[in-house]
N, C-alpha and C positions, 0 to 999 in steps of 0.2 A: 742056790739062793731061792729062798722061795716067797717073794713078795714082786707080785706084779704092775704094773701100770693102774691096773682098776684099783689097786690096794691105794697107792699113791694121790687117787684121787680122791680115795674115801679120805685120807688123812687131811687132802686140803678141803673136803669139803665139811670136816671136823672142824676145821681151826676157823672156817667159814659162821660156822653156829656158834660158836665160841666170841668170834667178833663183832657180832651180831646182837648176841646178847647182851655182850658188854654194851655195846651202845645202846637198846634199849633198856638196860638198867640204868645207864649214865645220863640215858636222857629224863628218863623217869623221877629219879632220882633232883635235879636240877629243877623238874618242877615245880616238885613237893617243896625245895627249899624256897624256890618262888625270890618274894624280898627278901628272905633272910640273907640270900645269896648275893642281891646289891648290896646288902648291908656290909658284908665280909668286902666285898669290892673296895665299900668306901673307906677299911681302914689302911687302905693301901700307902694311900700320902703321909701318912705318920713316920714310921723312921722304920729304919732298916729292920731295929726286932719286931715289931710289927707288921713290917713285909714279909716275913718269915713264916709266923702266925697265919696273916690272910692267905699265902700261898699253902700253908700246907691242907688250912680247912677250904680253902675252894677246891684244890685238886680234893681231899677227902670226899665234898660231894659231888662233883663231876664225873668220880673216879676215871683219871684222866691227866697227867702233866702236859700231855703234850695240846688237850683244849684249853689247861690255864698259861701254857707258857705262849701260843695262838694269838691269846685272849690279851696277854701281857703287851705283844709286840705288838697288835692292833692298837692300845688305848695310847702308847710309846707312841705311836704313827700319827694318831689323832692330834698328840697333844694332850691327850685325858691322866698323863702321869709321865711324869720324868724318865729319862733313862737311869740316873740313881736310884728315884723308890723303885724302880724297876728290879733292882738287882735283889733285893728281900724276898719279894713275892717269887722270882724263879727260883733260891735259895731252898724255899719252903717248898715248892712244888716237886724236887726231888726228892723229902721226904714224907709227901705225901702219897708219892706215887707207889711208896712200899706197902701199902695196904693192901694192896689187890693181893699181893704174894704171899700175906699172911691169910688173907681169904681165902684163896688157891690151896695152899698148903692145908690149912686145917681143916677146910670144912670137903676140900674136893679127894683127900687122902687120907685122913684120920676117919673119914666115917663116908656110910653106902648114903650118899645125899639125892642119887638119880631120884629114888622113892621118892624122897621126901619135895625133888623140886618138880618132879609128875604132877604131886598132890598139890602143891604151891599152886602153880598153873591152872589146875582145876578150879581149888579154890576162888582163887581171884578173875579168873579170865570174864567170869558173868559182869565184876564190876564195871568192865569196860564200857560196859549200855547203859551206866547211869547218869544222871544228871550232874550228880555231884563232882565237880569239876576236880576234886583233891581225892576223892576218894577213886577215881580214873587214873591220876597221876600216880596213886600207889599201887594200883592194880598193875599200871605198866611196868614200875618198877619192879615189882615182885616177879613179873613174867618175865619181865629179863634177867631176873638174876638167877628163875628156874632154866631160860634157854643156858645159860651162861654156864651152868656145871652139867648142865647135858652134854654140853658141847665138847667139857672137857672131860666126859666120860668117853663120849666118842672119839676124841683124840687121844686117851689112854688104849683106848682099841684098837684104834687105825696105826699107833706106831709100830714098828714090827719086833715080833717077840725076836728074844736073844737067841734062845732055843733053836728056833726054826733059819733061822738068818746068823748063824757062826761065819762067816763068810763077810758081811756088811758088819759085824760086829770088832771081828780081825783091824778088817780096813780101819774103823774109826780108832781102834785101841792104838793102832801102830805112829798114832799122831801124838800121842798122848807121855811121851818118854822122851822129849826133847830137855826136858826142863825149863827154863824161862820162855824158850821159841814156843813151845806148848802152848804154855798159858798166855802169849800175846797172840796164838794160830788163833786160839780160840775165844778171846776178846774182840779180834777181826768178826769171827762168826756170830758171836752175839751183836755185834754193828751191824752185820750185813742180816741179818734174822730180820734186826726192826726195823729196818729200813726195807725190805720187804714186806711185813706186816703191817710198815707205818703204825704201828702200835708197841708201846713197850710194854704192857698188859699181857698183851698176847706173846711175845717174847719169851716177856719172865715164867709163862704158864708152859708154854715148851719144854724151854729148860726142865721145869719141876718137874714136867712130866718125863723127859729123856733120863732124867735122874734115878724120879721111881722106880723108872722100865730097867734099869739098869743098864744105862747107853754109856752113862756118864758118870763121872766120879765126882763127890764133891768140889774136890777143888778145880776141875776143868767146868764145873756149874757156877760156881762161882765166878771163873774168869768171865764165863760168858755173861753174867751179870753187869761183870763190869763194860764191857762192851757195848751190852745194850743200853749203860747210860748216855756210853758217847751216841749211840745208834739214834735215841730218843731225843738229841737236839737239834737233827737235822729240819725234822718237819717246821721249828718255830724259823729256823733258817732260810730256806723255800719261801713262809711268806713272808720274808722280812728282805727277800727280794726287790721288788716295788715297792716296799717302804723310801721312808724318806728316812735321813745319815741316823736317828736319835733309834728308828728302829731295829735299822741293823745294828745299830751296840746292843743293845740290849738282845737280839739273839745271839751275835760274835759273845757276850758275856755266858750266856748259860753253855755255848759251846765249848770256854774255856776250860769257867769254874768246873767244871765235870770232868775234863780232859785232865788238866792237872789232879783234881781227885783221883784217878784212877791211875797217873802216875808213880805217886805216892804210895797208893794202895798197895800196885806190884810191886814197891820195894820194900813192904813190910807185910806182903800178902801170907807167907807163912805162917808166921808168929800170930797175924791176926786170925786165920783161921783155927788155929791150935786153943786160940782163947774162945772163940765162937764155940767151937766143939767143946770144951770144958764149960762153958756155961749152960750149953742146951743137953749135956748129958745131966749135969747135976739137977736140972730142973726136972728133966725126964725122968731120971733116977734107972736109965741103963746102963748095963755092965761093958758095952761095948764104944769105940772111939765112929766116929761119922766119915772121918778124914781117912782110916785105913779098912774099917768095914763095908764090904759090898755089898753082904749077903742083903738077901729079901725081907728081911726081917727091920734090917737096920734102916730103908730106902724111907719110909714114912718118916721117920725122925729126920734122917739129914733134910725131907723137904723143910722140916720146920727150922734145922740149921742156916738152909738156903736164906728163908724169910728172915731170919736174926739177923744174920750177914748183911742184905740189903740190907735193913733198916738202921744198922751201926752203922754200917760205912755212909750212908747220905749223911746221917744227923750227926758222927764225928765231919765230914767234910767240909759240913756247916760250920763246926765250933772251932778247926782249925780256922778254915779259911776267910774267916766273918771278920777279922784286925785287919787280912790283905784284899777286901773289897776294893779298897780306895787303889791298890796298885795294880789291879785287874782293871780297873775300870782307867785309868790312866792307860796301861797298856792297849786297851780295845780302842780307845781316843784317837790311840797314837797310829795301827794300824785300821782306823774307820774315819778318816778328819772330817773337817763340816768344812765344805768346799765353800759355803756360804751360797748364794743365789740360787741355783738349781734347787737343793732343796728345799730351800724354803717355798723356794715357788709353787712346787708342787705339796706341799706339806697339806693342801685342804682335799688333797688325792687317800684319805686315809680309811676307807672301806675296803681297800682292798687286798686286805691280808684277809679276807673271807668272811663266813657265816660263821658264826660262834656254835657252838656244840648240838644248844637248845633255841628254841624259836623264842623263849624268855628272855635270853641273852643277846638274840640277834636283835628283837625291837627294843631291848634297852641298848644297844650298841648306836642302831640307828636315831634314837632320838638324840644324843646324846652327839651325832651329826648334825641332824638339825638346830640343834643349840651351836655349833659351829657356824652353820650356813648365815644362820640371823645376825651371827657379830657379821660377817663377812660383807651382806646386806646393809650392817650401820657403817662399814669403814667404806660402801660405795656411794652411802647418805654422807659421809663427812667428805670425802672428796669432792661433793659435787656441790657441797658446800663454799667450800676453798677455791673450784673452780670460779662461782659465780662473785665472790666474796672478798679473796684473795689479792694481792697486786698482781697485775697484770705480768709479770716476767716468770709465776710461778704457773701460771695457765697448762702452759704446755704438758709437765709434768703430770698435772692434776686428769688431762685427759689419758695421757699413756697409762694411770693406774685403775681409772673408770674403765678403759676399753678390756686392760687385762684381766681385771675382775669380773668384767662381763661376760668374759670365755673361760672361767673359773666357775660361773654358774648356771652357765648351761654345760658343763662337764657331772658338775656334783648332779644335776638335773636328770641327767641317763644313770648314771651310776647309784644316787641313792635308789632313784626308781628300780630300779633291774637288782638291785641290793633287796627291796620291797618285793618284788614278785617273786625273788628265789622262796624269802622266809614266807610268801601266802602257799608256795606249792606244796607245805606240811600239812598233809591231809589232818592228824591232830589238833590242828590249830582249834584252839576255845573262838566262841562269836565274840568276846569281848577281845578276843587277837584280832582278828580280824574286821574288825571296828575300826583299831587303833592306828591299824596297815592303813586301811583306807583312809583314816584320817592325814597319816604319814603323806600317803601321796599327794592328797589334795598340799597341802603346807609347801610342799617342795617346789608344786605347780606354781601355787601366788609369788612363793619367795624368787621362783626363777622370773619371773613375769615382771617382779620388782624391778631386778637386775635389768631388764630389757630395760623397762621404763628410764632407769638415772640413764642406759647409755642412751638412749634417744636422746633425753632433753642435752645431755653433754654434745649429742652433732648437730643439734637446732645450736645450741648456742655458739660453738664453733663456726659455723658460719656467720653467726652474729659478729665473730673476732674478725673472719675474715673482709665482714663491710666495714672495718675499721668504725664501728660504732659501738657504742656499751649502752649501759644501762642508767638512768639518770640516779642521783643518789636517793631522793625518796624512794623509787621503785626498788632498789636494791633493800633498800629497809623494809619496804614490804615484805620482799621474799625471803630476807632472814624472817622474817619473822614466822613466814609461812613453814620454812623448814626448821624450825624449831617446833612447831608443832605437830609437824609430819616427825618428828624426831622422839616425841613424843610415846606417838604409836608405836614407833618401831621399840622402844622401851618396854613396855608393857607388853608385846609380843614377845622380845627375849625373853621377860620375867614368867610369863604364860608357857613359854615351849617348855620349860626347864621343868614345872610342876607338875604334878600326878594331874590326870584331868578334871577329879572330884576338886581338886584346890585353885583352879582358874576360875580366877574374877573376870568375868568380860563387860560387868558394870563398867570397870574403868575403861577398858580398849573402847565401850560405847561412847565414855563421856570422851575420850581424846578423840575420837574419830568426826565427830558429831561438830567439835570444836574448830577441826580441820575441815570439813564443810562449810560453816558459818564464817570461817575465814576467807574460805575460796570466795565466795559469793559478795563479801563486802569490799574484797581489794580487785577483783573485776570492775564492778561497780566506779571503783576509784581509779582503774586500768582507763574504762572509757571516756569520765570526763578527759583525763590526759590526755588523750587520742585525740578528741572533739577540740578540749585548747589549743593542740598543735605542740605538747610536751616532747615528744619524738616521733620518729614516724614512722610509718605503717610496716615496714620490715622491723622495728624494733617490737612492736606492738604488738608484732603476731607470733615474735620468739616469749614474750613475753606470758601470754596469754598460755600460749601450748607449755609451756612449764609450769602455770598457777595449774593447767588444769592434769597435768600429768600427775603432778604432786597429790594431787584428789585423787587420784588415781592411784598411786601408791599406795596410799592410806586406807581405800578401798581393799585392796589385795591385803595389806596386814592385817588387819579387822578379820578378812577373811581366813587368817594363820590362827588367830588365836579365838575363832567360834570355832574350828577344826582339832586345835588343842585342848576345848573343855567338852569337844564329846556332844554338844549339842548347838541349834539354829540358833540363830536369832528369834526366829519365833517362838520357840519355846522359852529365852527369856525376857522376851517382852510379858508373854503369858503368866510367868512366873511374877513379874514382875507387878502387875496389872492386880 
């Protein structure tokens, strides 16, 4: 046998550039599409053909199933989409992910592309030092997809020739004559490839290449195909770990749909290959069959059989199995139940199925928390409502759900932060990223700071419960009235987080804040005579006082959410304004 250890290493350090590449093409790639690619997002919520659809064109440009099926269980976790429309979009991500294979196959075997991806490189690597923000994004892209068939030139190199290695070639062949144990030996192998590689990119590019090299026969390339579907549902599984019950269906679902796929497959895997080869010969217009020829001759073609193959078997697995969604998704129900409480509790824990592919992805993921955090903000404004407001037997309650929400946000507080520092450490980052980060963290700062505030004034008032005194009824009417206006703000902040920062109005958050000011200052005013009368007394007066002016205080910290959500001071738009 003549391939040694340093050989071995050159092959992983192949498949290293190979990965490499892919992800700066993928990432490149994702930011050329920039909004176009929220846009594909949002047709997610439509209905299942249409989940299909966005699934296959996000994987298309992420090139990547395993960053949109990620992407899928994260938005599942948040709550940004169902586990039903969930089921479309992973549907489509398995036949999107057959494109790398037909890229693979034609452009890295049908033709000498090293040349042409040297010259790529060349060409574009100057853009890298421009200003132009887009014309960066496709330099990078272009450069990863020259490392990307470099890579897999040097992994056609690094695999060991047949020639030289009769011996290693013996071994593998003598696996390959079981008949069905075969072809499920080496569906194991293509699982265990990708889960190795944690890429099924790089998987299928193996294969193609073990193919060429003449390791492997078509149909043991193909087994391993289907392997590496199951292989490619692991990783949405891992982070659908820490998910809450809605996420892990949704990756136990792409687990299934794929498993049974390849079920199927083997029990018609003959017949279907036999039709694959009769279509890619007649297109090719060779005299020879893919399925019984080895020679060298024939290896380029069968790559492009391999790539038919994938892409039939996803898109038929679709068109059978797209009537028995609804009994997959019963079934995943039935083995994933909603315990109820636990999860839900934890449900506003949903960053943590990770960074998203691209740093585009990850600040639209995070804002899109913050738009979470701010309802979470109003449901500790409506409790603390109800506490001050409510009959008296419902009190209690109303505190156990201010306290728990108040340690719901100082959890989202470490975590989206530390969520924000991972996506600043992308040296790439544009100044307009990094703008937005920092606007990011500031928002999370006030909104946690909020959260502190209601729980304060909920244990000043508590104690108030506990000097068996309350509140007189005009005072009470004041302070609805005051937190209707504090409620106010917090409106206009939701509606501010949600929007591009060029579309925030802070005219309004001025006029509601300004409002809640003028308020504070005239029911003090009315706090003192009462005082001075002898309306209640001086422990009621001074609970009273610390919540009109906490409430200012609130309203203070919102304001401050949504000048941080349009990007600029206050003083730039009073100047504006002026």
């Amino acid at each position: 046998m003549n391939y040694s250890l340093f050989d071995f290493l050159q092959l992983v350090g192949s498949l290293g550039i190979f990965i490499f590449g892919m992800k700066i093409f993928s990432d490149g790639l994702q930011k050329v599409a920039g909004s176009r690619l929220r846009e594909i997002l949002k047709g997610m919520t439509r209905n299942r053909a249409t989940g299909v659809l966005t699934g296959f064109g996000t994987t298309a440009i992420t090139q990547s199933s395993t960053t949109t099926t990620v992407m899928v269980v994260s938005f599942v976790n948040a709550g940004l989409l169902t586990f039903v429309e969930s089921t479309g979009v992973i549907m489509g991500a398995n036949i999107g992910t057959t494109i790398t294979a037909w890229m693979v196959s034609l452009f890295g075997f049908k033709f000498q592309i090293t040349s042409v991806a040297i010259v790529a490189i060349g060409l574009f690597f100057p853009f890298l030092f421009v200003s132009n923000i887009k014309l960066r994004n496709i330099a990078e892209a272009m450069i990863g997809f020259g490392i990307l068939f470099i890579g897999l030139d040097f992994i056609k190199d690094a695999v060991p020739n047949i020639n030289d290695n009769p011996a290693m070639f013996a071994f593998l062949d003598s696996y390959t004559s079981f008949g069905i144990w075969s072809t499920l030996l080496f569906v194991g192998v293509g699982t265990i490839l990708t889960l190795l590689t944690q890429s099924s990119s790089a998987a299928t590019a193996i294969t193609l290449v073990m193919l060429v090299q003449g390791w492997i026969t078509f149909p043991i390339a193909a087994a391993m195909i289907l392997g590496e579907n199951i292989g490619t549902t692991v990783t949405a599984n891992i982070a659908a770990l820490i998910g809450n019950v809605h996420a892990k269906r949704a990756a136990r679902f792409h687990f299934f749909f794929n498993v049974i796929g390849v079920i199927w497959m083997l029990l018609v895997l003959t017949p279907f290959l036999h039709m694959v080869d009769n279509i890619i010969t007649s297109f090719t217009e060779v005299d020879y069959s893919v399925l019984t020829d080895t020679s060298e001759a024939s290896r380029g073609t069968a790559a492009l059989a391999l790539a038919l193959f994938h892409t039939m078997f996803n898109v038929m697995n679709v068109l059978l199995l797209f009537a028995f969604v609804p009994l997959i998704i019963r079934f995943v129900e039935y083995l994933q139940p909603d315990r109820g409480g636990s999860d839900d509790q934890f449900r506003l824990e949903y960053i943590s199925a990770g960074l998203m592919s691209s740093s585009e992805l990850s600040i639209g993921q995070a804002k899109k928390e913050l738009s979470l955090f701010a309802r979470l903000i109003e449901k500790m404004h409506f409790s603390f409502a109800g506490l001050i407001l409510k009959e008296k037997s419902k009190r209690g309650k109303f505190l156990k759900k201010i306290a728990k929400r108040e340690e719901i946000t100082d959890r989202l507080e470490i975590e989206i932060a530390e969520y924000l520092i991972k996506v600043s450490e992308n040296a790439t980052l544009s100044t307009e990223a990094v703008r937005r980060i920092r606007g990011m963290q500031a928002m999370v700062n006030d909104m946690e700071r909020v959260g502190d505030l209601y729980f304060q004034m909920s244990k000043s008032f508590e104690r108030l419960i506990e000097t068996q005194e309350d509140f007189p009824e005009e005072a009470q009417e004041e302070l609805k009235e005051m937190l209707d206006a504090v409620h106010d703000t917090i409106t206009v902040m939701k509606e501010n987080i949600s929007l591009p920062a060029i579309k925030v109005d802070l005219n309004k958050a001025i006029e509601a804040e300004n409002k809640v000011d003028e308020l504070r200052n005239r029911l003090r005013n009315m706090h003192y005579q009462r005082l001075e009368n002898g309306r209640y007394s001086v422990q009621v007066g001074i609970v009273y006082l610390d919540i009109l002016n906490r409430l200012e205080k609130v309203a203070d910290h919102v304001i401050n959410v949504s000048e941080a959500a349009s990007g600029k001071t206050m003083k730039q738009i009073r100047q504006q304004s002026e």
